[in-house]
C-alpha positions as CSV (number, residue, x, y, z in Angstrom):
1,X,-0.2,15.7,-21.1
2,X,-1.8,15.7,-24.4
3,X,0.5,13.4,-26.2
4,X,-0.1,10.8,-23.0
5,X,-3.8,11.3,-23.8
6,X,-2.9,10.7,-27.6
7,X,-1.2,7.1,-26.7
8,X,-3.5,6.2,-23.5
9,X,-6.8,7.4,-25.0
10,X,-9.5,8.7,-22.4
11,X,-10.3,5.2,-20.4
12,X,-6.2,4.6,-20.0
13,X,-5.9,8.0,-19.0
14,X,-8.9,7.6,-16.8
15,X,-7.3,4.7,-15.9
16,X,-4.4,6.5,-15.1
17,X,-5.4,8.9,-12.8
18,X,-7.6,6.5,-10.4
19,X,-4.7,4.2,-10.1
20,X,-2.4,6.9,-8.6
21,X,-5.2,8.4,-6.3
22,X,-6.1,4.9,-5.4
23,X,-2.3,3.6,-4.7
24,X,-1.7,7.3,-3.2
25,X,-4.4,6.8,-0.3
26,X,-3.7,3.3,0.1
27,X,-0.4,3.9,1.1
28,X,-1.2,6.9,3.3
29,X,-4.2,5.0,5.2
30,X,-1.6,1.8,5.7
31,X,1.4,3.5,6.9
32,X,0.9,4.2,10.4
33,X,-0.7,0.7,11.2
34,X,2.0,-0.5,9.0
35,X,4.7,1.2,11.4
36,X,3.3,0.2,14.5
37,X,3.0,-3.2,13.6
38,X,6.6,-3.4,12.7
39,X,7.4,-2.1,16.1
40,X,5.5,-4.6,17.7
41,X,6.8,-7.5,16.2
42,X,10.6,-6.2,16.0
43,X,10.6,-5.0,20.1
44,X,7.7,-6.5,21.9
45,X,7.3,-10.7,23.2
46,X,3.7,-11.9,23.8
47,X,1.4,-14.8,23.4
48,X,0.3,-14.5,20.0
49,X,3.4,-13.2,18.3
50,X,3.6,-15.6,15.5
51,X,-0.5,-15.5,15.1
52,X,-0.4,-11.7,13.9
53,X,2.9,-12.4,12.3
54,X,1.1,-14.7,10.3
55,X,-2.7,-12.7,9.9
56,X,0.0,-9.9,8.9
57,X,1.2,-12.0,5.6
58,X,-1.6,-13.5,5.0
59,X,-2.9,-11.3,2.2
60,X,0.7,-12.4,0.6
61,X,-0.5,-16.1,0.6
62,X,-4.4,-16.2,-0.1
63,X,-5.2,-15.8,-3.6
64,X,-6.5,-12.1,-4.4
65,X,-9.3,-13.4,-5.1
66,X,-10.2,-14.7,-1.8
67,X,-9.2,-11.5,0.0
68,X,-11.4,-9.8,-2.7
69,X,-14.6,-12.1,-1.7
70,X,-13.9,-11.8,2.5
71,X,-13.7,-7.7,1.5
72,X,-17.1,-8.0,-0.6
73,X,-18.6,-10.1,2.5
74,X,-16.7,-8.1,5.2
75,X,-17.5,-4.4,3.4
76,X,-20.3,-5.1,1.2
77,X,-24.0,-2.5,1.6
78,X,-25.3,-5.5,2.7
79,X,-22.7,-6.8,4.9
80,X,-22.5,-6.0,8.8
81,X,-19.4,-4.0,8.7
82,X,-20.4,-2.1,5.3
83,X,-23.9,-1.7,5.9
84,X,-22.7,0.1,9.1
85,X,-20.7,2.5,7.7
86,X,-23.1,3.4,5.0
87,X,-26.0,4.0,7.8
88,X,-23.3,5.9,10.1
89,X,-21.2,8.0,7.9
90,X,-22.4,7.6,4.5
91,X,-19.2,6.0,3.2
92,X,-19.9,2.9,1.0
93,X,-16.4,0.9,-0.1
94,X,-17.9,-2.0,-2.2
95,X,-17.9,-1.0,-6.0
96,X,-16.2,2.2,-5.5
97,X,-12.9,4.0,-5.6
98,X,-12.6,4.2,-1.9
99,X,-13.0,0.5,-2.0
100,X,-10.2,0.0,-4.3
101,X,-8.0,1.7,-1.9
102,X,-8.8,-0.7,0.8
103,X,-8.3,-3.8,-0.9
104,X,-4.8,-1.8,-2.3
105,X,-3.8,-1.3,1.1
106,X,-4.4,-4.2,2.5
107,X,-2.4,-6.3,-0.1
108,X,0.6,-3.9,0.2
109,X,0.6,-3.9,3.8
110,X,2.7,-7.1,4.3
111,X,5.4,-5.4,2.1
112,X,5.4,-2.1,4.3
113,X,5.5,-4.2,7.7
114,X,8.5,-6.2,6.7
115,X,10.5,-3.4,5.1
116,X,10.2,-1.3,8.0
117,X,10.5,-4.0,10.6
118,X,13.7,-4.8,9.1
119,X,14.6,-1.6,9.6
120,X,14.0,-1.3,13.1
121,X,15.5,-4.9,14.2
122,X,18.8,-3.5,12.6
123,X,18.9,-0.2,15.0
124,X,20.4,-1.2,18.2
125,X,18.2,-1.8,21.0
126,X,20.8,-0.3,23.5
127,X,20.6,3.4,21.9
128,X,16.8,3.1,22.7
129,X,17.3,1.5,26.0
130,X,19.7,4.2,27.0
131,X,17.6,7.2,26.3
132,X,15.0,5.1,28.4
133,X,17.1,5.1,31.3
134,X,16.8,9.0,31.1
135,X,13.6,9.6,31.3
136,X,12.4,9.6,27.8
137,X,8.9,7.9,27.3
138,X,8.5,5.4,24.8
139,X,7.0,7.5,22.3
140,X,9.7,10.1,23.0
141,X,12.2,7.7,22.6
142,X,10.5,6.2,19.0
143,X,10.1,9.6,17.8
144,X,13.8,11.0,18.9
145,X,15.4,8.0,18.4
146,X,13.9,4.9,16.3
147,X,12.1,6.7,14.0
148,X,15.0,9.2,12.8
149,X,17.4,5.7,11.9
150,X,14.5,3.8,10.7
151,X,13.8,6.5,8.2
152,X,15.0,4.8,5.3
153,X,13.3,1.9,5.8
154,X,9.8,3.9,6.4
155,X,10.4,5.1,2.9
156,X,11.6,1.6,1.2
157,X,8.2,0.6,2.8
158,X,6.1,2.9,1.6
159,X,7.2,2.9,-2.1
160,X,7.1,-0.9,-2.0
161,X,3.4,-0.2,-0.8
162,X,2.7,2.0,-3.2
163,X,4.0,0.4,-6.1
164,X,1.6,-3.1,-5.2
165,X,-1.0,-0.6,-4.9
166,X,-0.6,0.4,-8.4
167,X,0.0,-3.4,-9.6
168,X,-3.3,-5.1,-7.5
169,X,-5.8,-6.6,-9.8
170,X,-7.7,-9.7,-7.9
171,X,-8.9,-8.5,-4.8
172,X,-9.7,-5.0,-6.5
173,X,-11.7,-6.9,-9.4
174,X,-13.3,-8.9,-6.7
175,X,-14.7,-6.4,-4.3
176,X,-15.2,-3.2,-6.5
177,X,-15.8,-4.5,-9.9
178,X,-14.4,-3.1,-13.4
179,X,-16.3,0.3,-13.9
180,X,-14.5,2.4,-16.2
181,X,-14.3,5.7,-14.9
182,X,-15.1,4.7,-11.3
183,X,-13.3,1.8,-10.1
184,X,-11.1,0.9,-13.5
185,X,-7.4,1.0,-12.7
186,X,-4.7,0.6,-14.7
187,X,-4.5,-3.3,-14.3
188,X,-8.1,-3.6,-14.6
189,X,-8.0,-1.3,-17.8
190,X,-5.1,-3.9,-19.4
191,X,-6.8,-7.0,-18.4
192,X,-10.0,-5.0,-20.1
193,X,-8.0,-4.4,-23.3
194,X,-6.8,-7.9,-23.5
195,X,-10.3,-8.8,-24.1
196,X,-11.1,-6.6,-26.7
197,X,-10.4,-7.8,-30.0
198,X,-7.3,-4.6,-31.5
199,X,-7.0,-3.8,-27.9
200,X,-3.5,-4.7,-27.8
201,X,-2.3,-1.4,-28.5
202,X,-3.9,0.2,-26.0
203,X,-3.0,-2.4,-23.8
204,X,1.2,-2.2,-24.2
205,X,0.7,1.1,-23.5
206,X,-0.7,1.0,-20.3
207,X,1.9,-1.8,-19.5
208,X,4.7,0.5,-20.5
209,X,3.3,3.2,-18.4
210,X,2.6,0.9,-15.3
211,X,6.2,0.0,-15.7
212,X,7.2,3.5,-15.8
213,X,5.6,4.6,-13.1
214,X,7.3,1.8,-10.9
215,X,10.7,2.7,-12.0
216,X,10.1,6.3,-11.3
217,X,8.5,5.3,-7.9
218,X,11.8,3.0,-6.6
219,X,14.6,5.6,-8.0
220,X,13.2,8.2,-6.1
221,X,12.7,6.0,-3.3
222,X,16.1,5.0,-3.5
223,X,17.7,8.8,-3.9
224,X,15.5,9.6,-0.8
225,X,16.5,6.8,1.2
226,X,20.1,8.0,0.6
227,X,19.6,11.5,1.4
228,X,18.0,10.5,4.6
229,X,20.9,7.8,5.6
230,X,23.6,10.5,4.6
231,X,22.1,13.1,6.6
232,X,21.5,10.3,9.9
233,X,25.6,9.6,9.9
234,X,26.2,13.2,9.2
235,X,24.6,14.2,12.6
């Protein structure tokens, strides 16, 4: 840990840390929503099917930027939403970490929703419409049947989530600012480097982390994935 101190200095370290806390929550906060939202659009036909499909990507297609500035407006101390949550549980998401993890989650929830409902349009609807016909509820028969063969696909999605988590820069810069030590994440730190005249250095480093830590992320999400498929055909 020291030598990673050594390369990254302090703020990288800093850095560091509040990118996996903020990636870490972002993905946990997104996940269940992200599932559920999958199921609906792989299994369920209503009006207004292709209007959430599309509100779902939309992060994808706006600039960051723009999701940044409806966050700030949306979430702000001043705003309705923000100002609400300040006066009602003292949580305040503009300009702080916990701010940084919504913007995070939002932008990798299109990623989780379409890994995982890819995953459930390839289980066959006849194995869930059989246990049906026994009795099972529906939530029995996601939890006993769905879930256990979309399992892979939950964890493809929440890697991929986790790993744009780590990587958003534009709607985090946007709605919680720069502050080192507070809302400075590793992208944020680079692009803060690159401005710095010698920063360079400091900058490749980060880079070379960031990279790192992706890698690391997908091979175990791929060696989990595995596990989990070998031990669905096994059973």
């Amino acid at each position: 840990m020291s030598g990673l101190a050594d390369i990254l200095g302090p703020v990288g370290l800093s850095a560091l840390g509040l990118s996996l806390k903020v990636a870490f929550w972002a993905t946990v906060l997104a996940m269940p929503l992200a599932l559920y939202v999958a199921h609906v659009l792989a299994r369920r036909e209503f009006w207004g099917k292709q209007v959430l499909n599309g509100l779902v990507h939309l992060p994808l297609i706006l600039p960051p930027v723009v999701t940044g500035y409806l966050l700030l407006m949306t979430f702000g101390r001043r705003a309705p939403v923000g100002a609400w949550l300040e006066e009602s549980f003292g949580l305040v998401l503009a300009f702080r970490w916990t701010g940084a993890a919504l913007a995070a989650a939002i932008m990798a929830f299109p990623l989780m929703v379409r890994a995982m409902r890819l995953a459930i349009e390839a289980v066959d609807h006849k194995l869930e419409q059989a246990a049906g016909t026994l009795g099972a509820s529906d939530w029995s028969v996601f939890m006993t049947v769905t879930l256990p063969l979309i399992l892979p696909g939950v964890i493809s999605g929440a890697v991929m989530g986790f790993a744009k988590a780590m990587g958003e820069f534009g709607a985090t810069i946007t709605f919680v600012s720069n502050i080192p030590g507070q809302t400075q994440t590793l992208p944020s730190a680079i692009y803060a480097f690159m401005q710095v005249p010698g920063g360079e250095r400091q900058a490749l480093a980060l880079v070379c982390v960031s990279i790192g830590v992706a890698m690391g992320a997908l091979v175990v999400s791929e060696i989990l994935a595995r596990r989990v498929a070998d031990r669905i055909r096994g059973a």
